[in-house]
C-alpha positions in Angstrom: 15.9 -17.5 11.7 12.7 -15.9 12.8 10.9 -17.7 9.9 12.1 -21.2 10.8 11.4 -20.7 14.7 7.4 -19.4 13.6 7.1 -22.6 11.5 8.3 -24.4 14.4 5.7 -22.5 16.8 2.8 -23.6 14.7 3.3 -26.9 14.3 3.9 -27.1 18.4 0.3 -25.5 18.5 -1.1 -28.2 16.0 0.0 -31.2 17.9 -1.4 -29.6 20.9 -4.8 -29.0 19.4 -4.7 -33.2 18.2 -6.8 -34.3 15.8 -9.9 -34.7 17.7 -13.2 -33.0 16.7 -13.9 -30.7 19.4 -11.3 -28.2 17.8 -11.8 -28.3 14.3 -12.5 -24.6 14.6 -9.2 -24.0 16.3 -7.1 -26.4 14.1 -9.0 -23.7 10.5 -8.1 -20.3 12.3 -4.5 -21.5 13.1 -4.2 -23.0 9.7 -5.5 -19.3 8.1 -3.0 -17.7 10.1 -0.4 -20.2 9.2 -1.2 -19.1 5.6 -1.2 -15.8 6.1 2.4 -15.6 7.7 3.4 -17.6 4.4 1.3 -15.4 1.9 2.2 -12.2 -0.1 1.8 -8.9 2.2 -2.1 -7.7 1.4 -2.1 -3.7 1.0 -5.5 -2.2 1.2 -6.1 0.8 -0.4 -8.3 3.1 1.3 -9.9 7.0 0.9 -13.0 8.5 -0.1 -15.0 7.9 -3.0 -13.7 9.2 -6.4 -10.2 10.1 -4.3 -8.2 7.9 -7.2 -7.8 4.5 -5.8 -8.6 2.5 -9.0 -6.4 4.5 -11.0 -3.8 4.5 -8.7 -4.1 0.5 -8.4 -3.9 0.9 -12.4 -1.1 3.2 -11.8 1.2 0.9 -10.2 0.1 -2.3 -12.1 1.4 -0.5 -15.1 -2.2 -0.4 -17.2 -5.8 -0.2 -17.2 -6.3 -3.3 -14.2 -9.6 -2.5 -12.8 -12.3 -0.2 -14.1 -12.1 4.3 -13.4 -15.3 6.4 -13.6 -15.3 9.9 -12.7 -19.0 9.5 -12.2 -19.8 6.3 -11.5 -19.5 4.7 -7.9 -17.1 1.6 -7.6 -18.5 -0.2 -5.0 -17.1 -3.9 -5.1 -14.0 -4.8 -3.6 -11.5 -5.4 -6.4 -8.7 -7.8 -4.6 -5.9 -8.1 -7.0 -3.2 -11.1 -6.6 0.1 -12.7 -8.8 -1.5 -15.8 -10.9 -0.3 -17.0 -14.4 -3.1 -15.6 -16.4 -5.7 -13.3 -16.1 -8.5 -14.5 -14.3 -11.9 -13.1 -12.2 -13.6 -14.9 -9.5 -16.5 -13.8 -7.8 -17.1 -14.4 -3.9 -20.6 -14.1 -2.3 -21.5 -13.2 1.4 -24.2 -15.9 1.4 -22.1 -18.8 1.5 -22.5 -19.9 -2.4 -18.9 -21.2 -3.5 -16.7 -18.9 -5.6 -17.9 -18.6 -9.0 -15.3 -17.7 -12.1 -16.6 -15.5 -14.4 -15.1 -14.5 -18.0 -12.7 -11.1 -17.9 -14.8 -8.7 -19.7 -17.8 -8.7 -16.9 -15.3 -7.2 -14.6 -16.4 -3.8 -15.3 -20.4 -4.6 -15.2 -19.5 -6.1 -11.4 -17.6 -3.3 -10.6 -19.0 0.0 -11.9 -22.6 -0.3 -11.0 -24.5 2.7 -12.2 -27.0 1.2 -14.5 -28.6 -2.4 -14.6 -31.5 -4.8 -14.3 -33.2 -5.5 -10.8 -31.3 -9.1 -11.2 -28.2 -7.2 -11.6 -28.7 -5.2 -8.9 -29.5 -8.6 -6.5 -26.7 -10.7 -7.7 -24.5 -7.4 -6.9 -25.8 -7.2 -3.3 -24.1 -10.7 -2.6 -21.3 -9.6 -3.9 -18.2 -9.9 -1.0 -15.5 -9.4 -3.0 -13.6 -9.7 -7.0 -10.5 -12.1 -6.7 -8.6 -11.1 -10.1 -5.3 -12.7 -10.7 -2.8 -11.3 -13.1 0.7 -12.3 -14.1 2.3 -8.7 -13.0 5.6 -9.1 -11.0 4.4 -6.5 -8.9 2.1 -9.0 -7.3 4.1 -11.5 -6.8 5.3 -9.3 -3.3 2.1 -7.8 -2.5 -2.2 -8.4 -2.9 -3.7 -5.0 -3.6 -7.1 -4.7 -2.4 -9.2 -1.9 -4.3 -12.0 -0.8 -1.9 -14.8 1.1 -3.0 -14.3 4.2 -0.2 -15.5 5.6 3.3 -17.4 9.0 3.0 -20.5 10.1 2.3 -19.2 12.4 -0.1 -21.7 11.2 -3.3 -22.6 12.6 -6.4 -25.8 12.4 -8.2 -25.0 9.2 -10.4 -23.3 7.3 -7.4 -26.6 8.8 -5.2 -28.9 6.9 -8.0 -26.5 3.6 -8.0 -27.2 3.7 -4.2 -31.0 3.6 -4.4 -30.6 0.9 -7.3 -28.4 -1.1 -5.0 -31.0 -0.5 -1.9 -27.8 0.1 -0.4 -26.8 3.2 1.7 -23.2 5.3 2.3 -23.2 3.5 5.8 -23.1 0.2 3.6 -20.0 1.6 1.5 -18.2 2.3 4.6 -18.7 -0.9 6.5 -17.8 -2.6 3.2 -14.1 -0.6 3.5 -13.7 -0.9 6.7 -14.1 -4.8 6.7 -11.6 -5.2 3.8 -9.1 -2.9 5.1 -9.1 -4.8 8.8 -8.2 -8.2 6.7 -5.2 -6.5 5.0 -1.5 -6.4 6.5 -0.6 -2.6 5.3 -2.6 0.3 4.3 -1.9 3.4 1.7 -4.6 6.0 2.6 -5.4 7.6 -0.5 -6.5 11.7 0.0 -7.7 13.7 -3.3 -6.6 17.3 -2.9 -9.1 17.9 -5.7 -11.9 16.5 -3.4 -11.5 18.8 -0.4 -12.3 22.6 -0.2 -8.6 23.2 2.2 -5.9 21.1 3.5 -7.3 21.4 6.4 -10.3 19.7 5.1 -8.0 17.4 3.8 -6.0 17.3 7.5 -9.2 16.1 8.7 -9.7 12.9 6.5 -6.3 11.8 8.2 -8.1 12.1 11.6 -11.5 10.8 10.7 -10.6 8.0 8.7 -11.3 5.2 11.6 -9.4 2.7 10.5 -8.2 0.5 13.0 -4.1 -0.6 13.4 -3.2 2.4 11.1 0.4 3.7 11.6 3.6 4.7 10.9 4.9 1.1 10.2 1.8 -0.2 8.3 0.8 2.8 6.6 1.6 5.1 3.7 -0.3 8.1 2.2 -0.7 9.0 -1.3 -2.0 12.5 -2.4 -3.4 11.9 -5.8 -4.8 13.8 -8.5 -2.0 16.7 -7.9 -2.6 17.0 -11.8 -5.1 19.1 -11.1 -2.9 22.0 -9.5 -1.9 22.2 -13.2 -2.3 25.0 -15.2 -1.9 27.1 -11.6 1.0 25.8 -11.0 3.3 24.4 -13.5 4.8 21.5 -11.6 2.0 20.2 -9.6 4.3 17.6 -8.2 6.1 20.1 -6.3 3.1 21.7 -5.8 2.1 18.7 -4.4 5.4 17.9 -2.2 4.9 21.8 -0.3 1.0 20.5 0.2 2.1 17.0 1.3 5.0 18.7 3.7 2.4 20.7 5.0 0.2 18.3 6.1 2.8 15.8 7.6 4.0 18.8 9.6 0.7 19.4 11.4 -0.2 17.7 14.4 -1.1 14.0 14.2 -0.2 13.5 10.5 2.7 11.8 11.2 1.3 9.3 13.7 -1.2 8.0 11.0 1.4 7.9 8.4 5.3 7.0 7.4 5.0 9.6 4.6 2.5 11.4 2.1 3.2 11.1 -1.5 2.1 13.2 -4.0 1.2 11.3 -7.2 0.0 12.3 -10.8 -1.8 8.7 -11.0 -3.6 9.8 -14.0 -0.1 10.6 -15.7 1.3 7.3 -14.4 -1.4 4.8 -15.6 -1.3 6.5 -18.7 2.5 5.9 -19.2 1.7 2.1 -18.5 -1.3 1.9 -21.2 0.6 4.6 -23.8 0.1 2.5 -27.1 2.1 3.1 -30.6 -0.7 5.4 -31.7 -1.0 7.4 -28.8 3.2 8.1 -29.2 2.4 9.2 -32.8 -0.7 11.8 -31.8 2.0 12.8 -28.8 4.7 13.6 -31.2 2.2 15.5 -33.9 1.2 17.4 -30.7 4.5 18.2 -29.6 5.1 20.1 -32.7 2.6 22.6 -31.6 3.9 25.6 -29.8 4.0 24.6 -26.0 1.7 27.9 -25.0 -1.0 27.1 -27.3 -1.3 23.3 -27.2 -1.2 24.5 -23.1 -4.0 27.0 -24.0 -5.7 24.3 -26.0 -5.8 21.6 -23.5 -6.6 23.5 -21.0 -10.7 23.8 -22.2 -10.6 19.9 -22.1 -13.7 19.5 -23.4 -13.4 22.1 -26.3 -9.7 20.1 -27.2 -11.4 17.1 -27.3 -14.8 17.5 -29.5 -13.8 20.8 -30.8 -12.5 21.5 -34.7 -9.3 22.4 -34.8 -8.3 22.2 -38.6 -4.7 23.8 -37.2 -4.3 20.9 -34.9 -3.2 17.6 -36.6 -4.5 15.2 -34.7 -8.3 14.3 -35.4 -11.1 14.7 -32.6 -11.8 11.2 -31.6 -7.9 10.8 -31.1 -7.4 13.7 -29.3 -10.7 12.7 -27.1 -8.9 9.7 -26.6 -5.6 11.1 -25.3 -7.4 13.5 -22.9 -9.2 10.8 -20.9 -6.3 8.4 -20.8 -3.6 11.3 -19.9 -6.1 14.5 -18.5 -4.5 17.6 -19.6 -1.8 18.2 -17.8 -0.3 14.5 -19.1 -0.5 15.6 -22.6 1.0 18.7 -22.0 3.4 16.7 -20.4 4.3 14.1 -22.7 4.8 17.1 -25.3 7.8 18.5 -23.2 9.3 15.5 -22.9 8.9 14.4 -25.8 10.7 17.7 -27.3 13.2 17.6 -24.7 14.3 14.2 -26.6 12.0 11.3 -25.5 12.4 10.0 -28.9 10.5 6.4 -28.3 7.5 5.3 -27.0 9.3 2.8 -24.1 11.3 6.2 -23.0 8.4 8.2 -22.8 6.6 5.7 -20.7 9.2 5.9 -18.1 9.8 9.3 -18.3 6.5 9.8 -17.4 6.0 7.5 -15.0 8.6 8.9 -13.3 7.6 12.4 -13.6 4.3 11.3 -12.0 5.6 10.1 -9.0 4.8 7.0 -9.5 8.5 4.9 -9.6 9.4 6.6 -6.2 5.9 5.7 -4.9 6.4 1.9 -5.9 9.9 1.8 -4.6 8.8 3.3 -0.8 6.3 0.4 -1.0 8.5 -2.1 -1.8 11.0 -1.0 0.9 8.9 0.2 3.3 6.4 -2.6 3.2 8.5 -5.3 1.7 11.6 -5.2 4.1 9.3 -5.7 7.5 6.6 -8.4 5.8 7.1 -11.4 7.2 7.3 -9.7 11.1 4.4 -7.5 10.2 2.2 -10.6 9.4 3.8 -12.6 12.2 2.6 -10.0 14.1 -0.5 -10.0 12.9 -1.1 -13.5 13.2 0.3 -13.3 16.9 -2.7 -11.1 17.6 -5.4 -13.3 16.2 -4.4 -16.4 18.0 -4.5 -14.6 21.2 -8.4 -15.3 21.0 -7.6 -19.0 20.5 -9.1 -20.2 23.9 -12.3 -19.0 23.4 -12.9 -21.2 20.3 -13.7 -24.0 22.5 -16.3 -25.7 24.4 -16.1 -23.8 27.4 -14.9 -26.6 29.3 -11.6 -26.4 31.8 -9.8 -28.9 30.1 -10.6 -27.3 26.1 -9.5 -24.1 27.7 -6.3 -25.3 29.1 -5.6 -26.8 25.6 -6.2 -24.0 23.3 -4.4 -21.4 26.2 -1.3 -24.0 25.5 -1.7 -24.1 21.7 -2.5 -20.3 21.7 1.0 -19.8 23.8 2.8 -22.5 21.6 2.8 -19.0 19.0 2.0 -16.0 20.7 5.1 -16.4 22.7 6.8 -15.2 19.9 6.4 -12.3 20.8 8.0 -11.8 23.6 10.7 -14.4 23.1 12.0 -12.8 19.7 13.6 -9.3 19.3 12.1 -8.5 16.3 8.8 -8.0 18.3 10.9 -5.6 20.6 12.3 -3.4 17.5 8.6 -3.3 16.4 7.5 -1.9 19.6 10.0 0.8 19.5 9.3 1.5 16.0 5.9 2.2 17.0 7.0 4.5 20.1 9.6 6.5 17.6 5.9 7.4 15.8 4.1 8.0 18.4 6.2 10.6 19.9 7.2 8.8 23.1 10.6 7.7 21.7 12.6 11.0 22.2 16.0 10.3 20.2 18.4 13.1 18.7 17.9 13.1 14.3 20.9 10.9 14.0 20.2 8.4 16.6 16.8 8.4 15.2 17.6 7.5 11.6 20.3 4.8 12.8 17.3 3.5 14.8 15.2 3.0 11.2 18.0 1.3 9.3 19.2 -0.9 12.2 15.7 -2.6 12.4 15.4 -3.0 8.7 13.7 0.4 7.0 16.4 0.0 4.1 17.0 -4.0 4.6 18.0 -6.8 6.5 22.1 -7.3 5.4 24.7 -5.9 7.6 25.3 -3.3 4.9 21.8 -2.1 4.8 21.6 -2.5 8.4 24.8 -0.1 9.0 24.3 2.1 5.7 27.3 1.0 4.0 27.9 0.1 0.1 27.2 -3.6 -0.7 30.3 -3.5 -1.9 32.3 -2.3 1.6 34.9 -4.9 3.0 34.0 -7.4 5.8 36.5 -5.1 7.8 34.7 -1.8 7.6 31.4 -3.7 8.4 32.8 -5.1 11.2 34.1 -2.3 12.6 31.3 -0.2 12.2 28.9 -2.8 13.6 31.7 -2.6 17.0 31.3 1.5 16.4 27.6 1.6 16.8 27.4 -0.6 19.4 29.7 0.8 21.1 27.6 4.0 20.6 24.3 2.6 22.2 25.6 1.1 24.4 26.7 4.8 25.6 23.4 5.9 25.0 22.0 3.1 27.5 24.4 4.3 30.3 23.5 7.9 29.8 21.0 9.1 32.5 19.3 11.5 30.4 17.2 9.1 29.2 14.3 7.3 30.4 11.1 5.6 30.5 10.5 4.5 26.3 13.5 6.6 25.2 16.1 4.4 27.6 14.4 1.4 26.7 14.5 2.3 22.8 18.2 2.4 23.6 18.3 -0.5 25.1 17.1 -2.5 22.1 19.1 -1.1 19.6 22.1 -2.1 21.9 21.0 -5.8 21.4 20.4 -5.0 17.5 23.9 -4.0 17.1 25.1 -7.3 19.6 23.6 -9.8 17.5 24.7 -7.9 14.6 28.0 -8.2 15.9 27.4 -12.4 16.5 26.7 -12.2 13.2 29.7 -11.3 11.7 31.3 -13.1 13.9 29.9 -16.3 12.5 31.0 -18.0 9.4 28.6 -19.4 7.0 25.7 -18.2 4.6 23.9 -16.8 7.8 26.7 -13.8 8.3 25.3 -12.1 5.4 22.1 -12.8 5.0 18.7 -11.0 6.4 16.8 -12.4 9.5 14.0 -14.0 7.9 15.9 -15.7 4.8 
């Protein structure tokens, strides 16, 4: 397995490297890379300020996870990973050692619009919030919050600027920084935030973040709530904006796909408490044109008397800023259309936000290439191994050898190869009829690693049908190989899905726990 033969690479590289002193530098950046390959997948999330990124963290953690602020700027880099309890530790940029701090200053680090000149200094050392939390969702990925990469300020993040004695460049580096340590990306792109999708079209362009693609990177369009009351599904709304973009040019060389996402809606369906089901179910009573009507003057339903309405101010104040308008209104529909508990309700509308699709294409898309993406990743770094030396021929010719003792990898293993093509199906140079194309994403691993994800059969199919399919497809490509209208990336695409499907095929063909299983188990 490709797992086993990386382990195998790496501890080659450390008995080259010996114990001696001169490459105790080498010996810590191969053992970080060693620990990355080993590690959950980190996902950065990464758009302009105010686009949504802390509620969509919140969103997909299934509560309220790190601090929101519609006004306030969230500068700190909020790096979320699986622990046993629920813990914050701060890390500094001048070298002071991690510090833990207690749970409820998490929001004082974070959200920094008002403070004391001491705040404002400890704040400015600030690298980066670890923050465990016992979530299962974590236990696949790390989700790194970053605070955004735009100049787009208002007033109150303006004034937290100048109180920082920091400046939009600052914000930016502080992003991009973060999102060059992570593994995967999900660009986040507000539609609320841009005067046109073209404007929005742009941010795709102009985001500068380096190793963005297709295979490492997802978009999510949040806040399509707000095409509400225009447009009475804003998801679908959402989807024709979404298709839009993807279709124009570039889009889909940045990204695998742009979701549309009612965050709000879906960290609301994670935090929905008893109470808020009760007030939901009151509301739902209400004719569904005049709670609409209602709602729609947010401020007015939520400090407003309404002796007609039977659910008191400060509740209904409540509801709006934990489901926005459009989430009540909602919540009411479902809720008459028989969502008759508070646990159906929640997954009603977290699916109706978007957000169980959105966590499933992360999973899948993300999840089933993880360990090569990483491998990949850590291929890359070690490269630069032989310049960690001395300088001297002899430390040279050691690191080159412990360097190669890894980064062979990737050209010895065909997973690299797959990866390659992957990247040329994106790009536009791998030219492949639709069906050829699609059997190109499932046979290097889009939906999984098992032959039956690999050939898009049931789990349940016989070992005969997969077999014989595995023969049919290779069979197939190995036509497509022969056929001399292709060339240059688009014969040699075909050329490694061939050798896909042939060691496919050995697989099969051997007995034992490895016939079944995926390449890196």
């Amino acid at each position: 397995m490709l797992r086993d033969r990386a382990e195998t690479a790496f501890e080659a590289a450390r008995r080259l490297l010996g114990p001696g002193p001169e490459f105790d530098h080498a010996r810590t950046v191969l053992a970080e890379q060693h620990a990355r390959i080993t590690a959950p997948l980190r996902i950065a999330l990464v758009g302009r300020v105010s686009s949504g990124k802390s509620t969509l963290v919140n969103a997909l953690l299934g509560g309220d996870r790190v601090p929101t602020g519609i006004e306030e700027l969230t500068y700190n880099v909020n790096w979320l990973r699986h622990g046993p309890d629920r813990t914050l530790t701060v890390h500094y940029t001048d070298g002071a050692p991690p510090e833990r701090r207690d749970n409820d200053e998490l929001e004082e680090l974070t959200v920094r619009a008002k403070g004391t000149p001491e705040l404002a200094r400890l704040l400015r050392r600030i690298d980066c919030l670890e923050i465990t939390d016992p979530h299962p969702y974590l236990r696949a990925f790390d989700l790194i919050d970053t605070p955004g990469l735009d100049s787009h300020f208002g007033e109150d993040s303006a004034n937290t600027l100048r109180f920082l004695a920091l400046d939009e460049g600052d914000v930016r580096a502080a992003t991009l920084g973060q999102a060059a340590k992570a593994d995967a990306l999900v660009l986040v792109f507000a539609r609320g935030l841009a005067a046109s999708e073209e404007e929005l079209l742009r941010d795709f362009t102009g985001a500068g973040v380096s190793g963005a693609g297709p295979v490492t990177t997802v978009g999510a369009l949040t806040k399509v709530e707000l095409f509400w009351p225009a447009h009475d599904d804003p998801l679908a709304e959402g989807r024709r904006v979404a298709g839009r973009l993807m279709g124009a040019a570039g889009a889909r060389r940045l990204l695998y796909d742009l979701c549309p996402l009612a965050s709000l809606v879906g960290a609301a369906a994670g935090s929905c408490t008893d109470d808020d089901f009760a007030d939901l179910v009151t509301l739902a009573g209400l004719a569904p044109r005049d709670l609409a009507d209602r709602v729609y003057f947010g401020a007015d339903f939520a400090t407003g008397d309404m002796p007609d309405v039977p659910v008191r101010a400060a509740r209904r104040r409540a509801l709006h800023a934990r489901f926005g308008g459009y989430g009540i209104v909602l919540a009411a529909r479902l809720i008459r259309d028989g969502a008759d508990t508070r646990e159906t309700l929640r997954a009603e509308l977290y699916r109706s936000s978007g957000m169980a699709d959105f966590r499933t294409l992360l999973a899948d898309h993300f999840g089933h290439r993880a360990e090569l993406v990483k491998l990949a990743r850590a291929v890359a770094h070690l490269a630069a191994l032989p310049d960690l030396g001395d300088g001297s021929p002899r430390a040279r010719a050691t690191l080159r050898r412990a360097a190669a003792a890894v980064t062979r990898l990737e050209h010895a293993e065909h997973a690299f190869a797959e990866l390659a093509v992957l990247r040329g199906h994106y790009s536009g140079a791998v030219r492949l009829e639709p069906p050829e194309a699609a059997d190109l994403l499932r046979i290097t691993g889009e939906y999984g690693h098992t032959p039956h994800a690999l050939l898009g059969l049931p789990a349940d199919a016989p070992d005969t049908e997969t077999a014989a399919r595995a023969r049919e497809r290779l069979t197939h490509w190995a036509g497509l190989t022969a056929d001399p209208a292709h060339s240059g990336a688009t014969r040699r695409a075909c050329q490694v899905v061939r050798r896909s499907y042939e060691m496919l095929v050995d697989r099969l063909d051997r007995p034992g726990p490895h016939r079944t299983s995926g390449p890196y188990e």
